[in-house]
N, C-alpha and C positions, 0 to 999 in steps of 0.2 A: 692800309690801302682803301681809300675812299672805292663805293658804289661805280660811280663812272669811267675813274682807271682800272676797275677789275676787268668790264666788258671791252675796255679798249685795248687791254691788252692781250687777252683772248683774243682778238680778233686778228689782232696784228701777225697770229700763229697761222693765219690762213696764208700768207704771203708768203710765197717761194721766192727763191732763186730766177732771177730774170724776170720776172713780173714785171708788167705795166701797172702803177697804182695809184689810183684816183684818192687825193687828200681832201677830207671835210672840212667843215668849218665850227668852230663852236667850243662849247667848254670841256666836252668829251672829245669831240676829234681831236684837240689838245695832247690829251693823253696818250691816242693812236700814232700819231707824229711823234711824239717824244720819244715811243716805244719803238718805233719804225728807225728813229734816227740811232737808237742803241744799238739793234742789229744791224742798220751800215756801218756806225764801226766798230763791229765784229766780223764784218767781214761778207755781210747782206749784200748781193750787186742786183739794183732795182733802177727804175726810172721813174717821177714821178709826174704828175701834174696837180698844181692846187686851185680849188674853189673861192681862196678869196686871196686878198692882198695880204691879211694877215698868218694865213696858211701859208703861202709862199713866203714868207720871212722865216717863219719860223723853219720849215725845210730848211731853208738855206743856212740858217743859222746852226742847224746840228748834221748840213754837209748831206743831205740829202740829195739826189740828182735830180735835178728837175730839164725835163723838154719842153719846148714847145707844142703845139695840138698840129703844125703843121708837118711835126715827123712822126706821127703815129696816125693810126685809123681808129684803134679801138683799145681797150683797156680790159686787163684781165680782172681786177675786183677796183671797186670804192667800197673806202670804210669812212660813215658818215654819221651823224647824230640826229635824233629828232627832237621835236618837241612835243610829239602825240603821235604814238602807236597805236593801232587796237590788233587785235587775235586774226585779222584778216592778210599783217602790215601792211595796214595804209596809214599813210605818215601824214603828219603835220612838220613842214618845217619851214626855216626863216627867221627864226628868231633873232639868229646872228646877222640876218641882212644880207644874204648870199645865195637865198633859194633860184633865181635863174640859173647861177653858173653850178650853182649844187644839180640843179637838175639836168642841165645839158652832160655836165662829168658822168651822171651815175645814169643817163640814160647809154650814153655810150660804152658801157663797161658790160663785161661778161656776167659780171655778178656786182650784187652792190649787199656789201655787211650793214646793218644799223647797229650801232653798240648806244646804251642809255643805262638811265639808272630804273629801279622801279617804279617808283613817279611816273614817270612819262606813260607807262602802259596805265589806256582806259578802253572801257569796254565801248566808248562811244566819243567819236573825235569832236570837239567841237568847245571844249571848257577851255582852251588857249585859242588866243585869238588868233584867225586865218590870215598871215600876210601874205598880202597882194601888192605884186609891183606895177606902179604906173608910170608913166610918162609924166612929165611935169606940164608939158601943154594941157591944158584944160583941165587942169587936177579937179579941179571945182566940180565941172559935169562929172567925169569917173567918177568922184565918191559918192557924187547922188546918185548913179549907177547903181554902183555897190550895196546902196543904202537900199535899194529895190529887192535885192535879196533876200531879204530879211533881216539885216545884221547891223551895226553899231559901228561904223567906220572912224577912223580915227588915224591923221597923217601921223607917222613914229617921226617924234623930233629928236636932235641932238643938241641940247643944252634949249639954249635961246633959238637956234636954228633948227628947219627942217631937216630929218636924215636924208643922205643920199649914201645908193647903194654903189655900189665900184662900178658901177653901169654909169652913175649921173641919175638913176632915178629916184620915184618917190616910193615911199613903203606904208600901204594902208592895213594895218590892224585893225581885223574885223571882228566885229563879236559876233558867235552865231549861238554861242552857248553849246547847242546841238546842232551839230546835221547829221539831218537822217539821210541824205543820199549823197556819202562824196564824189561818185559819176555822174548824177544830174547838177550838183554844185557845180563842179570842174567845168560842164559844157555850159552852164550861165556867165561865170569867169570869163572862158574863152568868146563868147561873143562880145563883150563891152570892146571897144576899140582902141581906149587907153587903157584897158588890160595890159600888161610884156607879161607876166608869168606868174602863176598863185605858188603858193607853199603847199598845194595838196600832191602827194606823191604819192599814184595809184599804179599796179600792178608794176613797179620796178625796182622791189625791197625783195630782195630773194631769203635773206633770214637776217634776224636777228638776235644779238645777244644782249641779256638784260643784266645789268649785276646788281644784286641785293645787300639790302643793309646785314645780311648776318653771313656777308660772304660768299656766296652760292653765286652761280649761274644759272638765269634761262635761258634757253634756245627756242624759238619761235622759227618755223618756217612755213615759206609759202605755200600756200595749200591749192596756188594758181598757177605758178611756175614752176617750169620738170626740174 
């Protein structure tokens, strides 16, 4: 058992009986869904909602229930992936191209798991690049925006084309190497106008689980939320 299905399926142990559960997106949430779709049929009765198009296939595919957002209010956990923790969890994510509906899911939940591999834990966020999603009007100004930050912008294509995220947006990969302040970062973000939503995910990681190359678990938890 690879690194990333040990922490995903750890986590999937957090999940009771009648749970509401907020599905990730990526190459670990993978694992978490697969493991989730094993215990519904053993007999797990849950209800789900997923963060991308391809998390919701995949549910569906191993009989997973899925609702829509307008028969619930709120969610008992998400189990989600990143791409850069550090000892604070604050995350990096977006890699997969899902961080808006990643964040609105795990802002609405009671608790939100990060499962990863060791990799991803760094003592300082900033060596993967920061996706930011924009609007496709004026892409041009937003990335000279961007570029005002400090960082290295760069639209994420797919093949010959531009990506777009299940939004219809664009996704700027930003180099920043380091940021020394993900709080003053985030409120820079949020002023540009073709900003819709960064991959910085601050004070909404309640713990984490890490799984290691020689099989073992970490546990990380927040040291800002009860």
């Amino acid at each position: 058992m690879n690194a990333k299905q040990l922490a995903a399926e750890a986590a999937v142990e957090y999940v009771q009986e009648g749970m509401k559960v907020g599905l990730g997106t990526g190459s670990t949430a993978y694992w978490a869904i697969r493991k989730l779709g094993e215990r519904v049929a053993e007999g797990l009765n849950i209800t789900a909602v997923a963060t991308s198009r391809a998390s919701e296939q995949q549910a569906r595919e191993l009989g997973i229930p899925l609702v829509s957002f307008g028969e619930i209010d709120r969610l008992d956990v998400t189990i989600d992936g990143a791409d850069e923790l550090d000892g604070d969890l604050q995350l990096i994510k977006g890699g997969g191209g899902a961080l808006l509906r990643e964040k609105i899911v795990a802002k609405g939940s009671d608790r939100m798991i990060v499962i990863a591999d060791e990799t991803k834990v760094v003592r300082t966020l900033g060596k993967f690049p920061l996706p930011v999603e924009i609007v496709p009007f004026a892409w041009e100004w937003t990335v000279a925006d961007l570029a005002k930050l400090g960082c290295v912008p760069e639209l994420r294509r797919d093949g010959a084309n531009l990506y777009k995220s299940d939004n219809g947006n664009y996704i700027a990969d930003c180099r920043f190497e380091i940021i020394t302040s993900a709080p003053e970062l985030a409120l820079a973000l949020h002023s540009i106008p073709g900003v819709v939503e960064h991959g910085l995910f601050l004070g909404i990681a309640d713990m984490a689980i890490v799984g290691k190359n020689d099989g073992s678990l970490e546990v990380i938890s927040s040291k800002t939320k009860p």
